[in-house]
Each structure stands twice: as C-alpha cells, then as structure tokens.
N, C-alpha and C positions, 0 to 999 in steps of 0.2 A: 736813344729812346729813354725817355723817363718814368720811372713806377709812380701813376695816379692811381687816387681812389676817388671814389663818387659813392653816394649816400642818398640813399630812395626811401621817404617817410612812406610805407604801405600799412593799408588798417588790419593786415594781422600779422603782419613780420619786417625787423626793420633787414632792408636791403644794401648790401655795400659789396658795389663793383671795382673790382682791379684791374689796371692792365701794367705791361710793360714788364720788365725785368725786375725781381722780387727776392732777395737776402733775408736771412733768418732774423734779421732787424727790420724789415718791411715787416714780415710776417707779423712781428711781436706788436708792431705800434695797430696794426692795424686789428688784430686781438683787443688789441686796449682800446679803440674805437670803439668797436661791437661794447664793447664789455657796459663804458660808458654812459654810453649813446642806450642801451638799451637800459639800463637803470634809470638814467634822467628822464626818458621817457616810457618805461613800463611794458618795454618788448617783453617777450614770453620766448618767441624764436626770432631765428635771425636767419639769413641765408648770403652765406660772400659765395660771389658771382668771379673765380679767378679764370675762365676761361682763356682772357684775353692777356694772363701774367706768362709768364716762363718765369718760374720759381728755379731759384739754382742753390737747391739745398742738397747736402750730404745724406745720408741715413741716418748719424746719430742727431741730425737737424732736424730730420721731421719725426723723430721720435721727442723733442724737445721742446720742438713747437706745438704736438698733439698734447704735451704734459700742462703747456701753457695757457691751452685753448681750454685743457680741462681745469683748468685752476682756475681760470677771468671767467670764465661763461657757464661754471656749475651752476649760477641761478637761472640759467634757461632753462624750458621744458625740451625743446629741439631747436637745434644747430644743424641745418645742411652746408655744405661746400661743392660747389661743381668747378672743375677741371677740364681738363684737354685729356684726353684720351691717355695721350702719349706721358701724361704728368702722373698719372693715376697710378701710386703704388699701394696706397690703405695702410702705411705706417703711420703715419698721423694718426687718422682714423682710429686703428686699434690702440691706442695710445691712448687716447682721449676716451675712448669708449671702457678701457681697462679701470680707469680712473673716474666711468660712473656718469660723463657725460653721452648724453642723446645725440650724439655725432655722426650722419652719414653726411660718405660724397659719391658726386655722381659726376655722370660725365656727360647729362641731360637737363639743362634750365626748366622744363618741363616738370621731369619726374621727383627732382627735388623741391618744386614748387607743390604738386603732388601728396609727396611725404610730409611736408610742413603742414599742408590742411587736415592732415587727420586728427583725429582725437586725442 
C-alpha cells in the first residue's frame, strides 16, 4: 500500500486527506503542503483528515512532528487533525500546542469540522 494525499479547496478551510502507511517524512512533506497551499491561497485553518493513515512514528517522532507542524502552520488561526482511535496519543498535539499553535485532534470528521467553524 502506498501513502496518498488528496486536497479539498473548501470556502473556509483547506482540506488534506491521507491514507496509507505514513513515516516522519510523510508527515513533514505533508506539513509543508498545508503550510503552502494555505499561504498561496489565504487559508486561515486547515483540517488533515489522517484517519485512513497508520502513522508509524516513535515518541520522540511525534513530539518532532508537533514541533514541526508548529513551526509551518503558526500563521494559522486553527489546525484540526483527526485520527483513528487507536492512533490517538496527543504528543504531537501537546507539542504543537506548547509552541503556541491552535492544534486539536480528534477522532471524529465531524467534531473537528465543528471546532474549525467557531470563532
């Protein structure tokens, strides 16, 4: 199986789904997507849809990757991430939130869609 990404222009947040098997070098290009992709086109938040990934990161990997995520995407106002359940540790998360960016994840398409519409 191969890690794709896919890319949804929505009118208030840009959307980027993952799936497939996902390394701390997926993680980072796909950071630098959002990152990009919301500057050229004037995102505010952003929301990756990894439900459909199995990430196969270490500890000191998604504390590395949440450092990441806060460093490319500080100019967003909120950043959601949803997961699989079973993926859901909140290292990243805390990580990125430590460092000042509007970071949740969730484990619901729904609720993080939700959290992105509020003020």
């Amino acid at each position: 199986m191969q890690f794709t990404v896919g890319v949804h222009h929505g009118p208030d947040f840009l959307l980027v789904v993952c799936t497939g098997p996902a390394d701390i070098a997926d993680q980072y290009a796909v950071v630098d997507l959002i990152a990009r992709l919301a500057e050229m086109r004037g995102y505010r938040r952003a929301l990756l849809d990894l439900t459909g990934a199995e990430p196969d990161l270490a500890f000191s990997d998604h504390l590395q990757v949440g450092g990441y995520i806060a460093e490319k995407l500080a100019g967003l106002d909120r950043v959601a991430s949803v997961v699989q359940g079973k993926f859901r540790s909140g290292t990243s998360e805390k990580a990125a939130q430590k460092q000042g960016l509007r970071l949740r994840t969730f484990t619901e398409l729904d609720e993080a869609q939700e959290w992105l519409a509020q003020p």
